[in-house]
C-alpha positions, 0 to 999 in steps of 0.5 A: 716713753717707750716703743716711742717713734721718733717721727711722731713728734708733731715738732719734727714735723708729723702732720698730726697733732700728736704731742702738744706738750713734747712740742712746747717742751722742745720749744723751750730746750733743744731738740736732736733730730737724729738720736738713735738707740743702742737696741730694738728692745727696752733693756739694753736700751734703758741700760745703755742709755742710764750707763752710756755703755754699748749692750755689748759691754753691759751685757744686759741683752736677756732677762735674767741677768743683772749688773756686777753691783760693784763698777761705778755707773754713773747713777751711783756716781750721782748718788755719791754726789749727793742726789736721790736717784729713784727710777721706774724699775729698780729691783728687776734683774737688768735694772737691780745694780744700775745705782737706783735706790733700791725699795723705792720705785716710781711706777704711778705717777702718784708715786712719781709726785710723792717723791718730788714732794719729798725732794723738793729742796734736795738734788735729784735724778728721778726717771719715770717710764711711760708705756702707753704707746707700747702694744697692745694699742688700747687708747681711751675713747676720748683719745682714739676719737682725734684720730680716726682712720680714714677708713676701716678695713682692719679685720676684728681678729686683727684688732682685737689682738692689737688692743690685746695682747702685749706680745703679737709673734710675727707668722701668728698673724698677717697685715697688710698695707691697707691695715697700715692708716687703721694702726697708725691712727690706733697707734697715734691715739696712744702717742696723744694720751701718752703725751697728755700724760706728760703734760700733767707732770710738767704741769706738777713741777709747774706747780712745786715750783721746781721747772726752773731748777730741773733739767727734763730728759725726755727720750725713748728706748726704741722705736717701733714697727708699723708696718714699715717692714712688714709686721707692728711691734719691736723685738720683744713683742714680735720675737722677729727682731728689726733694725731699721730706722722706725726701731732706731730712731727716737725722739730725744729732747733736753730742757736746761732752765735758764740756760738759754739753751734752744733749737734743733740738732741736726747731727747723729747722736746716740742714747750712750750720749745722755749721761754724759750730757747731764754730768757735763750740765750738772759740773760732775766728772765721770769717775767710771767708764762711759763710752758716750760723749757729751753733747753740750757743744752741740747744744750750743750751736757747734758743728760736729766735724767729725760725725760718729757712727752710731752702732745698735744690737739686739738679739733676735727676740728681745726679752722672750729670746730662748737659750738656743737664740741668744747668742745670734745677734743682729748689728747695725752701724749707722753714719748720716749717709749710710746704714748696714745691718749685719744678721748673724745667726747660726754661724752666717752672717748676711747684710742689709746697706740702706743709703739713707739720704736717698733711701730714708724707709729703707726699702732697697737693700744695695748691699751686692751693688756697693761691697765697698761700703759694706766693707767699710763699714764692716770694719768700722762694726769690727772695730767697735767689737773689738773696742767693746770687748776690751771694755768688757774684759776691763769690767768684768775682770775688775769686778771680779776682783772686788767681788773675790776680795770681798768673798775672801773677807767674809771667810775670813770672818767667818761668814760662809754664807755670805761668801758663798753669794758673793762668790756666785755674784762672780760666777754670774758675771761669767755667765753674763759675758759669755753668753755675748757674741762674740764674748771677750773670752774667746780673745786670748788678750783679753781672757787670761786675767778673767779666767785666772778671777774664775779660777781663783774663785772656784778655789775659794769656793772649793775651801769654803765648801770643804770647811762645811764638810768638816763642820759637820 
């Protein structure tokens, strides 16, 4: 569900009857209170959460860029055992390579049940992506009727725009706090129609009798603003982006029939953590890289003694990001007790320290009064850095490989043309990686294997581009 608040989940206790079928969907399954997402915009996180890779490592912070299309996710994974995979996006840039079935995609819920029907007898992982409480906020009458504000005061400009326009930037507009109960209850109408919207397809497993052999995810890709900080929107619709707690947190509920499994989870999990889960359920072993953890212990009623941190990124403006702002980021790492965000952007760097179990809305920012737990986790944020760059090098540099051993066939074969997008696969790869901040490449440890790939390809390439010359 995207641009979905975790604290909107009538079950964790939101005051207003907002998900009647979520809530009976977390009364049969297990619910985590504390799920955060690895970013503040939809593709990083969907990828991040189909791949269990942190956004650092898939790299997949701005449209245009795609997967090597060789490295094992864990969606060709469960396709080689056997499953459809069929998703939402299958052939954008981001989502091109994550292992769905390429010329088939589930965007209607007509096309949804289509599929089940089709696979029906068969194992499958389908993911459908509901975006009714994404901007503009423009719920049904019907809807918009259970909630109405307590009083209207919202400028028609205002309105207007929210019910509009997908992308509001931040500075084109400005809301107050007595704008706030008019949003929320526009918002929380959304939140309503989009649960009913899942009520019919829990309804339509119902009805195909597949609920009681189909395991239901159901999650969200980032959080969003409204007004907790300032302005409505998350990264990509405000180009100003966040990360505090109404971006990061999501609702995370998981249903496995006949399990037994039920009840709340209280510790912090993260969206990296997903597939993971499901391949422990489902008795699969990971064959390629994921750098979650299965959550399965936890589901069964364990306490985790040692609490992961859970670290988020995002680049400044989500999917509209210009190419001069790409390479800023904004950091988070999170534990049950603490938050730090670190903004770096044009070569600085400030912080935000949110002691989140006195301070949950993040409202005092207490990093010049504790420079001790900023610094520790500071290092912990390093620390992950540095982990993800080694993941990454490891990726690219593999991938590389096998994409440079593939082109090299192809020439041999004759095939030039074929070599010659193959070998712009690995110079995409390049631009993927660096364009990261910080990318591996700056590592002399991590960057002489990649560079000797790149260097190797630019050669093939050169011999290829002069066997053309001589043919003509």
């Amino acid at each position: 569900m995207d641009a979905f608040r975790a604290d909107r989940v009538s079950a964790s206790g939101y005051p207003r009857a907002t998900t009647p079928n979520l809530d009976r969907l977390a009364a049969g399954g297990v619910r985590f209170q504390q799920a955060i997402s690895q970013s503040a915009w939809t593709s990083p996180g969907m990828v991040s959460l189909f791949t269990s890779l942190y956004p650092p490592v898939h790299g997949m912070d701005t449209w245009g860029k795609r997967l090597d299309g060789v490295t094992a996710t864990p969606l060709h994974q469960l396709r080689g055992a056997g499953f459809r995979v069929l998703g939402y996006w299958a052939r954008g840039d981001n989502y091109a390579d994550l292992g769905f079935e390429p010329n088939r995609e589930l965007q209607s819920l007509d096309q949804l049940f289509a599929a089940l029907r089709e696979v029906r007898g068969q194992r499958f992982f389908f993911w459908h992506h509901f975006r009714i409480s994404h901007l503009p906020y423009n719920p049904s009458p019907k809807y918009q009727a259970l909630f109405p504000p307590p009083t209207r005061r919202l400028a028609s400009d205002k309105l207007q725009r929210l019910r509009e326009e997908e992308i509001i930037r931040k500075g084109t507009v400005t809301f107050d706090p007595e704008d706030r109960p008019e949003i929320e209850a526009l918002y929380d109408a959304t939140v309503r129609q989009q649960d009913d919207e899942l009520g019919i397809v829990l309804a339509e497993l119902d009805a195909l009798a597949l609920s009681e052999r189909t395991i239901v995810v159901v999650t969200a890709d980032h959080g969003e603003e409204l007004l907790d900080h300032g302005f409505v929107g998350h990264a990509s619709t405000s180009l100003a982006a966040t990360l505090y707690d109404e971006i990061l947190r999501i609702p995370l509920i998981i249903r496995v029939p006949g399990s037994g499994l039920r009840g709340t989870v209280r510790d912090q999990v993260q969206q990296i953590d997903v597939m993971p889960t499901l391949f422990q359920l489902l008795g699969l072993q990971a064959t390629g890289p994921m750098q979650g953890r299965s959550l399965v212990p936890l589901m069964h009623g364990e306490r985790d003694p040692d609490p992961m941190p859970a670290f988020s990124e995002t680049n400044p403006c989500g999917a509209q990001c210009p190419e001069e702002r790409k390479r800023d980021r904004l950091k988070a790492v999170r534990t049950p007790e603490w938050k730090l965000i670190k903004v770096d952007a044009g070569g600085t760097a400030r912080y935000e320290l949110f002691h989140l179990a006195k301070d949950p809305r993040e409202q005092q920012n207490l990093a010049a009064a504790h420079p001790d737990v900023v610094h520790r986790l500071e290092f912990l944020l390093a620390d992950q850095e540095r982990n993800n760059q080694q993941v990454a090098a490891w990726i690219a540099t593999t991938a590389g490989q096998a994409l440079l051993e593939r082109a090299r066939r192809q020439y041999e074969a004759g095939d030039q043309a074929e070599a010659i997008r193959t070998l712009q696969r690995v110079e995409h790869l390049r631009y993927v990686y660096e364009t990261e901040n910080p990318p591996f490449t700056r590592e002399p440890a991590l960057q002489q294997q990649w560079f000797d790939v790149i260097a190797r390809a630019q050669a093939l390439l050169g011999r290829i581009r002069l066997r053309e010359g001589e043919q003509r």
